[in-house]
N, C-alpha and C positions, 0 to 999 in steps of 0.2 A: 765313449763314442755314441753318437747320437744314431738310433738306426731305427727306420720300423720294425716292427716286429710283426708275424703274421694276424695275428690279431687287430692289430691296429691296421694293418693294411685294407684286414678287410672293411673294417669301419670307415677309411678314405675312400675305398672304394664306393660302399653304402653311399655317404656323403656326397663324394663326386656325382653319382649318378642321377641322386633326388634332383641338384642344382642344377646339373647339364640338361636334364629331362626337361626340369623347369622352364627351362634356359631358352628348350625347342620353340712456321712458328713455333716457339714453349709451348705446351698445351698447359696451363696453369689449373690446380684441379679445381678451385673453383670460378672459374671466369667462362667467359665463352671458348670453343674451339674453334681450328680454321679445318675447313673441308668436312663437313660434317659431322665433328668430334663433339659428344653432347657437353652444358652446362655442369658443374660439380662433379664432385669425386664421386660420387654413390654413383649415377648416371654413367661417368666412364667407366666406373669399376665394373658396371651390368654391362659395358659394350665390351670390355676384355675379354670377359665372362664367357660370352655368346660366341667371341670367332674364336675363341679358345676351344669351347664342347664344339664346334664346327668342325676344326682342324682335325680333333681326338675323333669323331665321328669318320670323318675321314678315312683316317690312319688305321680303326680297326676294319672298317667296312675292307680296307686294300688286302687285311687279313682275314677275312673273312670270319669276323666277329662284328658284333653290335654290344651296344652299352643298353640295357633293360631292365627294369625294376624286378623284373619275375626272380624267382629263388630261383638257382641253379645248384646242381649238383658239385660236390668237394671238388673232384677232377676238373669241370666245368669251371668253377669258381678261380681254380687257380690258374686255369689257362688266360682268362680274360685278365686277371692279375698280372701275372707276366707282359701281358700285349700292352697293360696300360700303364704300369708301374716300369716294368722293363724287370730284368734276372740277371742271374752273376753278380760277379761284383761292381763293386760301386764306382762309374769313374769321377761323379762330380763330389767333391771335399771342402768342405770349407771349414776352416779353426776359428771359433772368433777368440776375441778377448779376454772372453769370459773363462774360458777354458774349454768349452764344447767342441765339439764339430757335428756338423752339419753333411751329411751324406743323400747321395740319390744316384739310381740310375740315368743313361743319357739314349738307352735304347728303345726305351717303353713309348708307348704311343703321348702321353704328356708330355715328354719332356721332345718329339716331334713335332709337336702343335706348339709349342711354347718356342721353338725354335722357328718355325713357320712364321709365328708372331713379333717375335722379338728381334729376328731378325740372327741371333748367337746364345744359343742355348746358355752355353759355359759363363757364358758373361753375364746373362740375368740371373745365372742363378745363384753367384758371386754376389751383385749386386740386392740382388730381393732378400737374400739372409744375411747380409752384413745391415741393409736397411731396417731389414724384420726386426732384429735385433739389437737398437742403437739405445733401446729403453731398457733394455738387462743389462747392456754395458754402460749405461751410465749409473742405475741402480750398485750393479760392481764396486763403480770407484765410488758412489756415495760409501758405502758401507766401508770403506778403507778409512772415513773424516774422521778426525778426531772426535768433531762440532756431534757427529752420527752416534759416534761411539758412544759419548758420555749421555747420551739420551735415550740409547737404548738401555744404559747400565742404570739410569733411572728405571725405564720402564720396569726391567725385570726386577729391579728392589720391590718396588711396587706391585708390580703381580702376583711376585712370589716372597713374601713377608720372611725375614731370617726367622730361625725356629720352624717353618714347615715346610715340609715335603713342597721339591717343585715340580711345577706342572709344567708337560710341555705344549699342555694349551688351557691357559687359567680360563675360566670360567668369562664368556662375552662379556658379560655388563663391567666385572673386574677389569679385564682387558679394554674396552672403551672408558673407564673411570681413568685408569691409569696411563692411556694416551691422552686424555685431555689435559690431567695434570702432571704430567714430565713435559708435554709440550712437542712429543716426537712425530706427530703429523707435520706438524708446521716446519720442523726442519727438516723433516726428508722432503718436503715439497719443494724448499727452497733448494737444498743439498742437488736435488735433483734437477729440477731446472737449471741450472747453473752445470752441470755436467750435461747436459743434453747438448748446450752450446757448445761444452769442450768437444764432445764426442762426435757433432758435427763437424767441426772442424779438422778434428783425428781422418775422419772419415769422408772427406770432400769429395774425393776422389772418383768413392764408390758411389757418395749421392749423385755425382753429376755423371757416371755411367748406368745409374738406374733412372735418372729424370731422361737422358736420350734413349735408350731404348724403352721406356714408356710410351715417349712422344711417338718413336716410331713405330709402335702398336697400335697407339691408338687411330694415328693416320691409315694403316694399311686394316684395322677393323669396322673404321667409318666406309672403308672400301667396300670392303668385304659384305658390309651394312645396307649399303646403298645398290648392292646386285642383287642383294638375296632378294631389300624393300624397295623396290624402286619409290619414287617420290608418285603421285596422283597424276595422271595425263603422262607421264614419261615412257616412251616406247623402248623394246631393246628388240635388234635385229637379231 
């Protein structure tokens, strides 16, 4: 099972903070938007970004926390943890393909803001790790091909020469000599595109319940965008 660990928590937490701090129709991601959703996916991904640390600002402000770069103390550290990760157990799960699962709380102040956002917490967050994850599960079933097999059982002849000790990581230049000549770049690349397709397809379901609640974040952030910035000459009563 797939689970943070306090260590790594603290490091999203790290992470979240520097960015949020930062931070202070389809919508097609790179075409234009309607209602002031900006051009390209970079662009949107910075407006998600923004009413996302907005919401989570929010949320802990209601608990009488702030999100701040300053070091804080163990106890300190893990109360804000909690308020933005969320505690207990975990109610959102998701298994892919691949064998994993994917776990998080649905208490914490993120998973508030992303609810605020998205419109159904449970659903995006179904949708964003089946999406996150459409390139290890097609990676997956490449490594099941036969076409995969027989090229990796190249490579390793090649890496690791019978008569010596094998290495479970030959030597770079070894290692790039004997991808070029087994040819195993070229067919995972193919192997792989070709299962991206399947895997969309597997997974239509979920892309097309992650493209509508996209859409309807990015509507209700251009929102959210347009009170904080009003446009030049625009008054609000």
């Amino acid at each position: 099972m797939i689970r943070a660990t306090f260590r790594t928590r603290r490091v999203l937490l790290a992470v979240a903070a520097s960015v949020w701090l930062a931070g202070c129709a389809t919508v097609e991601p790179g075409g234009p938007g309607p209602g002031g959703v900006p051009v390209g996916k970079a662009a949107q991904d910075e407006l998600l970004k923004s009413a996302e640390h907005r919401f989570v600002v929010d949320c802990l402000d209601s608990r009488g926390l702030t999100l701040t770069a300053r070091p804080r103390a163990p106890d300190e550290d893990r109360v804000l943890q909690a308020a933005l990760f969320g505690a207990g157990p975990r109610e959102l799960s998701v298994t892919l393909a691949t064998g994993a699962t994917v776990t998080a709380n649905d208490d914490g102040c993120l998973a508030t803001a992303r609810h605020r956002l998205y419109g159904d917490q449970r659903r995006w967050f179904r949708a964003q790790v089946t999406v996150d994850n459409l390139r290890a599960e097609a990676q997956a079933r490449m490594s099941a091909d036969p076409a995969h097999r027989a090229a990796l059982a190249r490579w390793t002849r090649c890496a690791s020469p019978s008569g010596r000790p094998r290495s479970d990581r030959p030597d770079p230049a070894v290692a790039a000599r004997c991808a070029r000549e087994t040819g195993i770049e070229e067919v995972r690349a193919r192997l792989e595109a070709a299962e991206l397709v399947t895997v969309r397809t597997l997974r239509r379901d979920e892309l097309t319940t992650y493209r509508q609640l996209r859409d309807r974040a990015l509507r209700r952030a251009a929102e959210l965008s347009a009170t904080t910035h009003p446009k030049k000459g625009s008054t609000h009563s």
